[in-house]
DOFI-960378 format. One record per residue (C-alpha): residue in one letter; x, y, z. Coordinates in pm, whole numbers, padded with zeros to 5 digits, always signed. Layout:
AXYZ;...
//
This chain:
X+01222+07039+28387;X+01017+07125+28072;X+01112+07067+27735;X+01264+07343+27631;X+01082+07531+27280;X+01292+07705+27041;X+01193+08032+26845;X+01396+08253+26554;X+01302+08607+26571;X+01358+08887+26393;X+01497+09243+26556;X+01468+09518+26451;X+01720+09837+26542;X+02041+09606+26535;X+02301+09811+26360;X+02608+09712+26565;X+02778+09473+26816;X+02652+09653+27117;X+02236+09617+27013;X+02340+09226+26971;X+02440+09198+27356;X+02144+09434+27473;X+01926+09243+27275;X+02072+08921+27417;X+02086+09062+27785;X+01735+09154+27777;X+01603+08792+27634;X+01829+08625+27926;X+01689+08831+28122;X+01329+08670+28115;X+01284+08356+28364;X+01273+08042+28165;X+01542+08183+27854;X+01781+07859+27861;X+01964+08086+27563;X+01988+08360+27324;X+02223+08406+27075;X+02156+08754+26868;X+02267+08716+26496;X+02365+09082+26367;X+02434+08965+26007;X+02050+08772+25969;X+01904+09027+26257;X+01782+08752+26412;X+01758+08600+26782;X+01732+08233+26837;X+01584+08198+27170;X+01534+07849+27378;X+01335+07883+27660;X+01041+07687+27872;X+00817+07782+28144;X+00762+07993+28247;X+00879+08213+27973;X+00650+08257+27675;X+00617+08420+27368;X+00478+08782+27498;X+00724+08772+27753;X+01025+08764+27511;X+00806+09051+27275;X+00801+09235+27583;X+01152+09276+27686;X+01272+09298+27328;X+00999+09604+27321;X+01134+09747+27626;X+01547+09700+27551;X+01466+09909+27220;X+01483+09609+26987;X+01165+09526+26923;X+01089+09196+26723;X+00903+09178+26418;X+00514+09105+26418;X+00305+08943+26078;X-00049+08856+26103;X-00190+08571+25843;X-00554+08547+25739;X-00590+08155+25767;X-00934+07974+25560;X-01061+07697+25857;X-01298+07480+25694;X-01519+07207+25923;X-01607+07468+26224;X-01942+07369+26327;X-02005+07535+26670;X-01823+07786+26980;X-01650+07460+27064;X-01467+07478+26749;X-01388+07776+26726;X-01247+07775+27066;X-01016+07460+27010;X-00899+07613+26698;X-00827+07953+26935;X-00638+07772+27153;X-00429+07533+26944;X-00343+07840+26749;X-00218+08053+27100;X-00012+07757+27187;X+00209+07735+26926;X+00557+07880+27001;X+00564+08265+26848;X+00228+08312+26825;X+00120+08647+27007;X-00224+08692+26930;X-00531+08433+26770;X-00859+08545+26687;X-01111+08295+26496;X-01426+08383+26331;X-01678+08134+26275;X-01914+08311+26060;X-01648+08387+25830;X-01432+08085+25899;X-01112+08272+25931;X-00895+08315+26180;X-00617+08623+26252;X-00318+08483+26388;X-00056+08750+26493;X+00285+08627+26513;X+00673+08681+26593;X+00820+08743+26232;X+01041+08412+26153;X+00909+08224+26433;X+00652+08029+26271;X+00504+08022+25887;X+00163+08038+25818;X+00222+07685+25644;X+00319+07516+25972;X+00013+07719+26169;X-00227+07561+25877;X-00058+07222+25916;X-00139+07250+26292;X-00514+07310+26262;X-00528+07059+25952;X-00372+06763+26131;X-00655+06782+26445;X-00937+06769+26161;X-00972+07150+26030;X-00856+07182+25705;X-00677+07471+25655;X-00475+07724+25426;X-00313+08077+25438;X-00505+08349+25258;X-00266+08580+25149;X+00098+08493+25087;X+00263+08372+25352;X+00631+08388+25511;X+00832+08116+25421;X+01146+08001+25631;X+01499+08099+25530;X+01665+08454+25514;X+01485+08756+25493;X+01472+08931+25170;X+01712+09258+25187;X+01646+09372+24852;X+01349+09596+24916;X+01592+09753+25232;X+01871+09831+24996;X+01627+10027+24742;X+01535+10201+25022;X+01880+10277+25150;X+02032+10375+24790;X+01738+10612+24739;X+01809+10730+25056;X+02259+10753+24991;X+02177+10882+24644;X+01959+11211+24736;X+02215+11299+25077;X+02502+11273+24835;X+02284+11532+24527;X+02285+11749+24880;X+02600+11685+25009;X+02801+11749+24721;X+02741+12129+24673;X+02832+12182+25051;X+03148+11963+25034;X+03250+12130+24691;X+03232+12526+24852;X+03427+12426+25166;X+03651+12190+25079;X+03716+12309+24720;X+03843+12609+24873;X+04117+12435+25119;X+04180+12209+24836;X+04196+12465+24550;X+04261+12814+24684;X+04208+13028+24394;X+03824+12880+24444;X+03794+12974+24781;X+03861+13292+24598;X+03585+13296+24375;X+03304+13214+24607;X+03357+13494+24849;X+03373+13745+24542;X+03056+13566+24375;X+02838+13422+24673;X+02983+13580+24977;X+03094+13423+25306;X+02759+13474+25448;X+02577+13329+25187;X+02822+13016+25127;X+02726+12937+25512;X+02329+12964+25503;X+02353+12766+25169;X+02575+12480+25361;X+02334+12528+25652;X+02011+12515+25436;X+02121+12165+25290;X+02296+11990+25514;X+01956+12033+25751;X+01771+11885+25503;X+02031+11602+25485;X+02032+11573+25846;X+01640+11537+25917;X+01574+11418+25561;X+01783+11062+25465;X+01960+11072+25817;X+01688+11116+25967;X+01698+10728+26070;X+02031+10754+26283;X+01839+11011+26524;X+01500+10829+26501;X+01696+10527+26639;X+01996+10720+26801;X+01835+10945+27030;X+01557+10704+27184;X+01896+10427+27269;X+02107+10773+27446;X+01785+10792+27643;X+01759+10453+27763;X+02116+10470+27899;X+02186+10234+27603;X+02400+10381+27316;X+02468+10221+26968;X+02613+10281+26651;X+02330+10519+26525;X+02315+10700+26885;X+02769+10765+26809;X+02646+10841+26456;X+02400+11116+26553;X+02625+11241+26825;X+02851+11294+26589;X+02698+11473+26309;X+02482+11691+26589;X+02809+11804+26775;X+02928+11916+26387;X+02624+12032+26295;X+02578+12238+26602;X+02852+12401+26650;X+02847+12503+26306;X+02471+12599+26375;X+02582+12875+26624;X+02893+12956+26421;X+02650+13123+26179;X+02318+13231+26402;X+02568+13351+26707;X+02892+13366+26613;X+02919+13639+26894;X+02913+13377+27174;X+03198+13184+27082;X+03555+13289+27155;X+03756+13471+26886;X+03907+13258+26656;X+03675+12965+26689;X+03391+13048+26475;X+03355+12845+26210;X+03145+12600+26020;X+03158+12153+25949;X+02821+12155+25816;X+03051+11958+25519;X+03194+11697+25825;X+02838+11688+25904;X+02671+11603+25578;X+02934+11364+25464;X+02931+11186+25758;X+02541+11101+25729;X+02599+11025+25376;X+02898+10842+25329;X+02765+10609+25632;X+02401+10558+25438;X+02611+10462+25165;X+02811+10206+25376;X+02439+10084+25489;X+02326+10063+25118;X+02616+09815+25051;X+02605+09602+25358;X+02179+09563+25268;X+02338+09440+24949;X+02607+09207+25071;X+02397+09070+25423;X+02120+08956+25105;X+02388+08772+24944;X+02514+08610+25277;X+02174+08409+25283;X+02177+08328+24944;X+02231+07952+25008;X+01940+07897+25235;X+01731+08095+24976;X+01785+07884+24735;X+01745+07583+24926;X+01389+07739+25032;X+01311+07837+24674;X+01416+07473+24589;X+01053+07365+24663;X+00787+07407+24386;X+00498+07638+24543;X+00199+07355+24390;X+00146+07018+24286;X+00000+06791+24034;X-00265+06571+24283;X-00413+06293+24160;X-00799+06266+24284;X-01030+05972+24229;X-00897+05937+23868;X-00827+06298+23800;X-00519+06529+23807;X-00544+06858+23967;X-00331+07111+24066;X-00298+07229+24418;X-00071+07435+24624;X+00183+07199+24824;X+00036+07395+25173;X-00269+07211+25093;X-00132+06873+24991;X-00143+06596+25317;X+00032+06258+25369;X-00108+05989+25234;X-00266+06155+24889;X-00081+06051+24568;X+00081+06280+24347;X+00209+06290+23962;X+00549+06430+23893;X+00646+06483+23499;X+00956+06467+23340;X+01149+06757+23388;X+00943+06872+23710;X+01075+06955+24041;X+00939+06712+24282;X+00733+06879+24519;X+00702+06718+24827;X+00904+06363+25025;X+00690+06096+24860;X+00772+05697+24771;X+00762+05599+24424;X+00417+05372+24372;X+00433+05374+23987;X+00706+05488+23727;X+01091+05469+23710;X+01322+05722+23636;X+01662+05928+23702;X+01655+06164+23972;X+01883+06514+24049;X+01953+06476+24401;X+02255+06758+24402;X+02040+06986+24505;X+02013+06778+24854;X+02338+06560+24874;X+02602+06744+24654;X+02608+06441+24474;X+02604+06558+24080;X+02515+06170+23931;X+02141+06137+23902;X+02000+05829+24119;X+01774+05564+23979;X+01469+05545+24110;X+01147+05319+24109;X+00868+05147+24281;X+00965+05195+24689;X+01198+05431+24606;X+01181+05746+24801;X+01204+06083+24678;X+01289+06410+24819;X+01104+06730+24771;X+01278+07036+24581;X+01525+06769+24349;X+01414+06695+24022;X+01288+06440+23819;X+01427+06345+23467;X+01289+06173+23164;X+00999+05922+23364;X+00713+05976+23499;X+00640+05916+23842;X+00356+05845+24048;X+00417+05888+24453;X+00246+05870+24769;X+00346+06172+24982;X+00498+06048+25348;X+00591+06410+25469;X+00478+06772+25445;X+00570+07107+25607;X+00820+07098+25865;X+00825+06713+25836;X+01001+06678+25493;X+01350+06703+25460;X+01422+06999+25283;X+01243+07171+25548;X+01482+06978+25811;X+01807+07092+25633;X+01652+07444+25629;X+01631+07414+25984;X+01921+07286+26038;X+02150+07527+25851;X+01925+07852+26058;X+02049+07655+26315;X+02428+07656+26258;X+02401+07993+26126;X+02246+08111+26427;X+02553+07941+26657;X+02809+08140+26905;X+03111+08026+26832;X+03386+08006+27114;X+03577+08246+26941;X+03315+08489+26921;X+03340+08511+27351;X+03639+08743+27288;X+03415+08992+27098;X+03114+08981+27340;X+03354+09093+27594;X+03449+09364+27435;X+03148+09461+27278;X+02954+09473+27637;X+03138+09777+27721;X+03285+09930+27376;X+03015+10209+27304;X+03058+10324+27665;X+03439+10333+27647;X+03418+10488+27317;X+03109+10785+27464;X+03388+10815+27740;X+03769+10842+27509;X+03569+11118+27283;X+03456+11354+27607;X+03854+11314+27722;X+03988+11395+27396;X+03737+11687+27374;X+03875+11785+27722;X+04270+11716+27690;X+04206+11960+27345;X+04072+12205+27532;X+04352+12198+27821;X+04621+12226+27600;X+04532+12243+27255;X+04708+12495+27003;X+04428+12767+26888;X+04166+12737+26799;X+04159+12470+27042;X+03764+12465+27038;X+03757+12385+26703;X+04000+12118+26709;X+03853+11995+27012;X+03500+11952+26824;X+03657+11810+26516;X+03894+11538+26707;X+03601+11444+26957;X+03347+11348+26648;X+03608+11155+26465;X+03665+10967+26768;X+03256+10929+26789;X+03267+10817+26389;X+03545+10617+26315;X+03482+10354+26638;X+03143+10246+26573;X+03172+09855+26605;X+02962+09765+26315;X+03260+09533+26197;X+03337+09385+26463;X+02929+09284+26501;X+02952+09164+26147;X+03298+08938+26143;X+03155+08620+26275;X+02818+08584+26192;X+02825+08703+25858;X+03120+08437+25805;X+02933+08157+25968;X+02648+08234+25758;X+02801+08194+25401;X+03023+07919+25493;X+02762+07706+25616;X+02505+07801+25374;X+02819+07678+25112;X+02889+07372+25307;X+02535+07260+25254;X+02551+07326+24882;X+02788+07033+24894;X+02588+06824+25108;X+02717+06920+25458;X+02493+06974+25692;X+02594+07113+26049;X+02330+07015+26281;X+02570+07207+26574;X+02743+07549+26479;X+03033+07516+26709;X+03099+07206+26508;X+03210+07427+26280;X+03528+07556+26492;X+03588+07255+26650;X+03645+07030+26373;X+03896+07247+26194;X+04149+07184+26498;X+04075+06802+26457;X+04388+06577+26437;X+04197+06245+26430;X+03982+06139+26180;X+03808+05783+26313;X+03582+05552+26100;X+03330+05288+26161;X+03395+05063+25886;X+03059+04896+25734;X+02848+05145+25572;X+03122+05476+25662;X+03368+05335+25475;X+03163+05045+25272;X+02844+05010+25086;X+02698+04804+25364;X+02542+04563+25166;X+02765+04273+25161;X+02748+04040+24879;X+02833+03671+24863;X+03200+03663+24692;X+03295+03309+24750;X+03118+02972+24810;X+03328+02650+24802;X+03202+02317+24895;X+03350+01985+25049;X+03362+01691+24828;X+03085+01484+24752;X+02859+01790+24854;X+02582+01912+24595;X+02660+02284+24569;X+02317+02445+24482;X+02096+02172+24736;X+02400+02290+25033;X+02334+02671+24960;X+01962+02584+24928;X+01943+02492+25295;X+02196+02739+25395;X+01986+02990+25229;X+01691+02859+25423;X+01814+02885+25745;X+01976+03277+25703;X+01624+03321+25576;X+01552+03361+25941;X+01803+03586+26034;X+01822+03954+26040;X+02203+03981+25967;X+02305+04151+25709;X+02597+03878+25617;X+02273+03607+25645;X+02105+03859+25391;X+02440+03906+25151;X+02355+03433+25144;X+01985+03499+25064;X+02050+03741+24809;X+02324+03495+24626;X+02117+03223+24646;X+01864+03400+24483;X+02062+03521+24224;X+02177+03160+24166;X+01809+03044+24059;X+01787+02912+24422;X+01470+02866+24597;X+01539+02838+25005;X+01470+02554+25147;X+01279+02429+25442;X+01441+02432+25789;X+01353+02419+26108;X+01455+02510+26480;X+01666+02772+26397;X+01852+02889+26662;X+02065+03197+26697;X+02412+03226+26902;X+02530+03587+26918;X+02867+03660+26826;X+02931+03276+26675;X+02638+03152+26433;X+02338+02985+26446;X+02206+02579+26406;X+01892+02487+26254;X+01713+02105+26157;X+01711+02025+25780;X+01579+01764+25614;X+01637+01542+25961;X+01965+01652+26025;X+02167+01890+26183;X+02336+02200+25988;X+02544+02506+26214;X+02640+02814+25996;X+02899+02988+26155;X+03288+03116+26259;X+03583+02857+26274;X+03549+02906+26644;X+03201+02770+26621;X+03280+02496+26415;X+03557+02392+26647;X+03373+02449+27012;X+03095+02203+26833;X+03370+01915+26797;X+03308+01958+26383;X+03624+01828+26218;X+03827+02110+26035;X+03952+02011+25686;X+04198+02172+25426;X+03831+02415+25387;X+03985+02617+25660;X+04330+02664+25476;X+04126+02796+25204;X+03998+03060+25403;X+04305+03246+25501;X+04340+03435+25147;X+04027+03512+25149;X+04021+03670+25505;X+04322+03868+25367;X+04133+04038+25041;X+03884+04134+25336;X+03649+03900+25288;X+03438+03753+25612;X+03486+03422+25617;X+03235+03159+25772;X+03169+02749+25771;X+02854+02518+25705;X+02872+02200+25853;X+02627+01890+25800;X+02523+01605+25999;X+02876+01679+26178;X+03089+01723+25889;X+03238+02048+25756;X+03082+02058+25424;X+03087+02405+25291;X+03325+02752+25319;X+03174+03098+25230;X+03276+03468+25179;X+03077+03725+25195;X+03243+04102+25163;X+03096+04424+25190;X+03217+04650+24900;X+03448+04947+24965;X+03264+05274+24864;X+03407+05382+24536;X+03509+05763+24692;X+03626+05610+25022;X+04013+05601+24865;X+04001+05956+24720;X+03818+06072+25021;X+04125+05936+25271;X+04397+06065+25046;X+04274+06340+25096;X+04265+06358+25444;X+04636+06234+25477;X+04728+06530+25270;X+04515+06764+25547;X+04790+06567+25809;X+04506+06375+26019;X+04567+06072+26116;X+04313+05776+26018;X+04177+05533+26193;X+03908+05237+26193;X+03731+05170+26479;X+03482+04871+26417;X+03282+04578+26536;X+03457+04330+26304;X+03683+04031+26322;X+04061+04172+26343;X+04178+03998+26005;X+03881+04166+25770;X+03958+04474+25943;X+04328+04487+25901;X+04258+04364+25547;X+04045+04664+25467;X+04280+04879+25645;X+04612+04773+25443;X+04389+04836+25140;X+04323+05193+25243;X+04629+05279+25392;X+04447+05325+25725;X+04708+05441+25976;X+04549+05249+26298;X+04303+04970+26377;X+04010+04872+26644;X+03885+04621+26533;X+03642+04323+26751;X+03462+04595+26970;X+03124+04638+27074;X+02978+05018+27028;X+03096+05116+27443;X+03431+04995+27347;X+03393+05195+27061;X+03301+05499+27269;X+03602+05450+27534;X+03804+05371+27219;X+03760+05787+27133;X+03812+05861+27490;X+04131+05754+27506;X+04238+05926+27255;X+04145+06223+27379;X+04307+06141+27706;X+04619+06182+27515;X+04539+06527+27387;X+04433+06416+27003;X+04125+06607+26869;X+03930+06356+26739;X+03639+06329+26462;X+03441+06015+26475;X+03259+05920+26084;X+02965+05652+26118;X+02605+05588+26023;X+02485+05300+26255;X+02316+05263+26597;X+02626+05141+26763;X+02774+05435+26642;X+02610+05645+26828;X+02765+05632+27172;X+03130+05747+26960;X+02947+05994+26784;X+02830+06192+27062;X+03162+06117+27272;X+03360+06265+26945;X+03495+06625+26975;X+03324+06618+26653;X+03074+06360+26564;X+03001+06334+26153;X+02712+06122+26044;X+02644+05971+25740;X+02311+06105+25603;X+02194+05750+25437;X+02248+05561+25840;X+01995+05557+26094;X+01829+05883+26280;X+01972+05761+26575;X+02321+05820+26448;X+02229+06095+26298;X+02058+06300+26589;X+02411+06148+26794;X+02622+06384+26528;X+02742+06722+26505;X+02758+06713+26164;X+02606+06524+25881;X+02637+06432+25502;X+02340+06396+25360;X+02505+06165+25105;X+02700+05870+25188;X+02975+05955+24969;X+03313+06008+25212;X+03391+06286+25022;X+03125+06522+25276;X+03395+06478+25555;X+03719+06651+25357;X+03424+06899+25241;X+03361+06943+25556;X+03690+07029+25701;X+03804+07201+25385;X+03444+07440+25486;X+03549+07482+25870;X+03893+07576+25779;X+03873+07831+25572;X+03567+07981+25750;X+03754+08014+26063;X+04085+08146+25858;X+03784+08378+25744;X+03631+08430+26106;X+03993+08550+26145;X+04068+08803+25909;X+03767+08987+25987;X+03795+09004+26357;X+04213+09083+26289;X+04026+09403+26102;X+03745+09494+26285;X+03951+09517+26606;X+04329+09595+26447;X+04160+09888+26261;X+03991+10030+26574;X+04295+10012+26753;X+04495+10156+26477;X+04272+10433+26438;X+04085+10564+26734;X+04422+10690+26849;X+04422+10873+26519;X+04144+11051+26534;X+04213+11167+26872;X+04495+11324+26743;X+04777+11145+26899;X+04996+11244+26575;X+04875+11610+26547;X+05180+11723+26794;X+05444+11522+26546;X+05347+11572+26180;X+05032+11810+26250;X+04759+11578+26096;X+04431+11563+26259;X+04184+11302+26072;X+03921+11473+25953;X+03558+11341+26037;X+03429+11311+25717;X+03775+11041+25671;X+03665+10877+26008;X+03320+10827+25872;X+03437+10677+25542;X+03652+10433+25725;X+03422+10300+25934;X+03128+10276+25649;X+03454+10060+25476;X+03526+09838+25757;X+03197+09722+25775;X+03174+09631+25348;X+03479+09478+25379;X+03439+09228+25624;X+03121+09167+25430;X+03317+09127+25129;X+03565+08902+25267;X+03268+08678+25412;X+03109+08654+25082;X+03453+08466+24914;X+03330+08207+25112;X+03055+08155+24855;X+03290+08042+24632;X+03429+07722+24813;X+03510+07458+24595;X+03479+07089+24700;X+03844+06966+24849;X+03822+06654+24742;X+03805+06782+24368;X+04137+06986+24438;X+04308+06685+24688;X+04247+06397+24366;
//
């Protein structure tokens, strides 16, 4: 099968629950779509798709469902074109890339057109493209960048739009209304502008409001009625036309309806169209402050940087900047691109990145990530990633990722959704009809007015809105504090978790042990001993050998000479020095070799029991040395658990250690269960079993042999400073090491699903509550028949408010703050 190719799109014409699964059923309808999720709150699809699907295909079915997606074209500069040839590869690699409709390259001019699905690709990563196979190139305009789209210019455009239907409005509300409200009024306009007049005046401006700022519900309405596919704005300009029409031949032909009927709603009419423009002006408002976290991660990187060239400093735009060229960063600056430090030392804000507020140290071979910022040195780096390829980019993606997730709970709305508008189309028509069969008089009117309420009040704008817009803000917040969900359904899953498991060295330890202890037999010389111990670890890759190097070092120690070092897995290793024979090792080593154990092994016991791992040199057959080496407990890992305990979930360590270091870490952190001895698939049938018995379990680790019980995990949590391995493994990870990422990370899942719930407990109870309503289910008990205008506020509400309830999410504060 081919690799499947992901592309983010943006729709346009989504106003509702019902576009989101016509947009989606079109897109799965093309050959090739693997999936499709349709975000209503970012107007966005995220398609994944391979052969033989491609880009125009998914244009052309999103053209053809009514939701067409969003085209940019970017001037690009193409330097080193020599010939056709060129141009032509150029042509080509630009065509191929994923969301790229159209390419068009000019040699002469040494541009090239590239037409492209809005959000799908940025002219940076097009430029990178061409400049990686040997054409240098950069964007000649300003170019798209990745995160949210800006909604600021829509909600100018929507307020203009609110503000001049409700100057309109409010004169043809005031005469009609006024006068039910206020007799004596009612009063004063017929003596002072007449009946007649009062009705062309309400006709006169509520046509302008109609086909002037509402325009946009029929422009988009009418078009989706025709394709047999009805949305909010199609409901929305049903309803206002029935209103406005009737009242329309109330007024031209009054002669053709029955007696007692005639009358006019040009006010339902109006209000409707402008108390719903204002409910668009403030969702434009609150959907830009749902991306607001992404934004700022985007805006985090600095648009140019300081290059150093042959001796000279220039500035140049970061598009432009490649691996490989060095770069100055000043006190103060942001740094603008992933680099390693080559000259300089200084304190770096990572926060920005890892949550972490404490600035990290940084100097020669230090790394550095683009968008944090530098403090008082200055730094000279070589650049090792650009584009797509640095990190900020990859948490950017990332986050669109999660954002653009369908949660399980969200199934329950899709069903609904698929057939809502329909049912909705279908309940007004029988409450039109049942008015008319036995409606008091005038049972036309009441008929009309019921029917369009009905239209208004259900539009399922709310219900499109509860879970994205929630899943948006609450992971955009979780990755303020350095929690990054690589899966969105990670999200639900891990607030149900009942099982937190750890791998112990580096999840809940530095991972850099450290020699703690070093005793030696009598009549052994202490520093000459360590010396060839030192030289023999010096040619092993274990960390623990590594924690003896580094002491010895430390100690003034030069390693010694050895030679025929050989490694036994799982016991130690032997090695020749200075003519005789020295094995570095476990007790169970020492002993299987026939070495004689002295009072050296007593001594080990309390240090096996502060956690220490304990191991033997003997030499020329005699036990001659005992060592401890340790690998520090992080300094968060005992908030971080207490934590947990007080969230109820059970802790446990699962790790490849001896059982007596284990237990003695455990005890220390009041770790509720231990695995300790096993080997990463006994790690990964470890988690299985647990789930056998019905426990939800999270597995935390950073290392390759965590992997396996990472992805086996109901939720797998990485540790952002471990390996990619473990990392691509993971559902989620913390791009710190701190422990403190995993109770942020529940505390973020919880309440967004507790906020995933309150909105869909609106959305749908207020439906249910209130299309009964405005069919007039309690006109027969107390007489009241909701008025359209009412309907049409209500719904504009719904919608804010499970905006506003989304956007509390912003304001998250980090759990292990409030657990300590």
């Amino acid at each position: 099968m081919a690799a499947l190719k992901t592309l983010t799109l943006e729709l346009e014409n989504l106003s509702c629950a019902s576009c989101v699964g016509r947009a989606e059923r079109a897109l799965d309808s093309v050959e090739g779509v693997d999936a499709a999720p349709v975000n209503l709150a970012t107007e966005t699809a995220r398609v994944s798709f391979a052969a033989p699907a491609t880009t125009e295909n998914l244009a052309t079915a999103l053209d053809r469902a009514g939701y067409p997606a969003r085209r940019d074209t970017v001037v690009l500069d193409v330097q080193s074109m020599s010939c056709a040839a060129c141009v032509g590869r150029v042509e080509r690699m630009l065509k191929a890339t994923p969301g790229v409709l159209d390419a068009r390259v000019n040699l002469a001019s040494e541009r090239a057109f590239v037409t492209f699905l809005t959000g799908s690709v940025t002219p940076e990563a097009l430029s990178a493209k061409t400049t990686k196979a040997g054409f240098p190139t950069t964007p000649r305009a300003d170019s798209s960048s990745a995160g949210p789209r800006d909604k600021a210019d829509e909600a100018r455009a929507l307020k203009h739009k609110a503000l001049l239907a409700a100057a309109l409005t409010l004169p043809v509300f005031v005469i009609e209304m006024g006068g039910h409200l206020f007799p004596p009024f009612h009063h004063w306009v017929m003596r002072n502008i007449g009946q007649a007049n009062s009705h062309w005046l309400q006709l006169i401006l509520t046509t302008i409001v109609l086909f002037g700022p509402g325009r946009l519900f029929f422009a988009k309405g009418i078009p989706a009625l025709l394709r047999g596919a009805p949305e909010m704005n199609a409901l929305v300009a049903l309803g206002a036309s029935a209103a406005y029409l009737y009242s329309l031949v109330s007024v031209l032909t009054p002669g053709i309806l029955p007696p007692g009927t005639v009358n006019v709603y040009f006010e339902a009419a109006a209000v409707i169209v402008t108390l719903i423009l204002v409910g668009r002006w403030m969702e434009a408002r609150a959907k830009g402050r749902t991306g607001e976290a992404i934004r700022a991660l985007v805006e985090l990187a600095p648009d140019e940087a300081t290059v150093e060239v042959e001796g000279r400093q220039i500035t140049r735009p970061v598009a432009q900047v490649i691996t490989g060229e060095v770069i100055v960063i000043r006190p103060g600056e942001r740094v603008p691109l992933d680099a390693e430090i080559i000259e300089g030392e200084s304190l770096v804000d990572e926060s920005m990145i890892t949550g972490e507020p404490v600035p990290v140290a940084k100097s020669s071979g230090s790394p550095i990530t683009g968008g944090t910022v530098n403090g008082t040195g200055a730094l000279k780096a070589r650049v090792t990633a650009v584009g797509p390829d640095t990190m900020l980019s990859q948490i950017v993606r990332m986050v669109e990722d999660a954002q653009g997730a369908r949660l399980p709970i969200q199934a329950l709305v899709d069903r609904i959704t698929a057939v809502f508008v329909p049912v909705v189309m279908a309940v007004a028509v029988l409450t039109v009809a049942v008015w008319l069969l036995i409606g008091p008089d005038p049972a036309l009117g009441l008929a009309l007015v019921a029917g369009v309420s009905v239209l208004i009040i259900a539009c399922p704008c709310a219900m499109g809105l509860a879970t994205p817009t929630s899943i948006m803000v609450g992971t955009g917040r979780a990755a303020q504090l350095g929690v990054l969900f690589r899966r969105g359904d990670a999200l639900q899953a891990l607030q149900s978790v009942d099982v937190v498991a750890f791998d112990k060295t580096g999840t809940l330890t530095e991972g850099r042990p450290a020699l703690t202890a070093y005793e030696v037999a009598d009549g052994q010389d202490a520093d000459t001993l360590l010396a060839l111990i030192a030289g023999a670890e010096a040619q092993s890759e274990h960390p623990l050998a590594q924690a003896i190097l580094s002491g010895a070092t430390d100690r003034g120690l030069t390693p010694a000479k050895v030679s025929a070092v050989q490694t036994e897995t799982g016991f130690g290793l032997s090695a020749d020095a200075e003519g005789k024979r020295m094995l570095i090792g476990s007790q169970q080593y020492m002993a299987r070799e026939g070495v004689p154990l002295t009072d050296l092994v007593d001594r080990a016991d309390p240090m096996r029991a502060d956690g220490q791992t304990v191991f033997f040199a003997a030499y020329d057959g005699q036990l001659a040395a005992l060592i401890g080496v340790a690998d520090p407990v992080k300094p968060d890992t005992s908030n971080a658990l207490n934590a947990l305990r007080a969230m109820g979930k059970e802790l446990v360590m699962v790790t490849g250690d001896d059982t007596a270091t284990a237990a003695a870490i455990a005890d220390r952190l009041e770790i509720d269960r231990v695995v300790a001895g096993v080997v990463p698939g006994e790690k990964l049938q470890t988690i299985a079993d647990m789930q056998a018995e019905g426990r939800k379990v999270a597995f935390v680790g950073d290392g390759i042999n965590d992997a396996p019980a990472l992805a086996q995990a109901d939720v797998g949590i990485a540790i952002g400073t471990g390996t990619d391995v473990a990392i691509e493994a993971a559902d989620v990870v913390l791009s710190s090491g701190a422990l403190s990422g995993v109770v942020n990370a529940l505390q973020v899942s919880r309440r967004t699903m507790t906020n995933i719930r309150q909105n869909l407990f609106w959305a749908f109870g207020y439906n249910v509550a209130l299309v009964p309503v405005a069919a007039g289910v309690l006109y027969p008990i107390w007489g009241v028949l909701l008025s359209p205008m009412l309907g049409a506020g209500a719904m504009a509400a719904s919608s804010v408010l499970v905006l506003t309830n989304a956007l509390r999410l912003r304001f998250i504060k980090p759990a292990l703050k409030e657990a300590t």
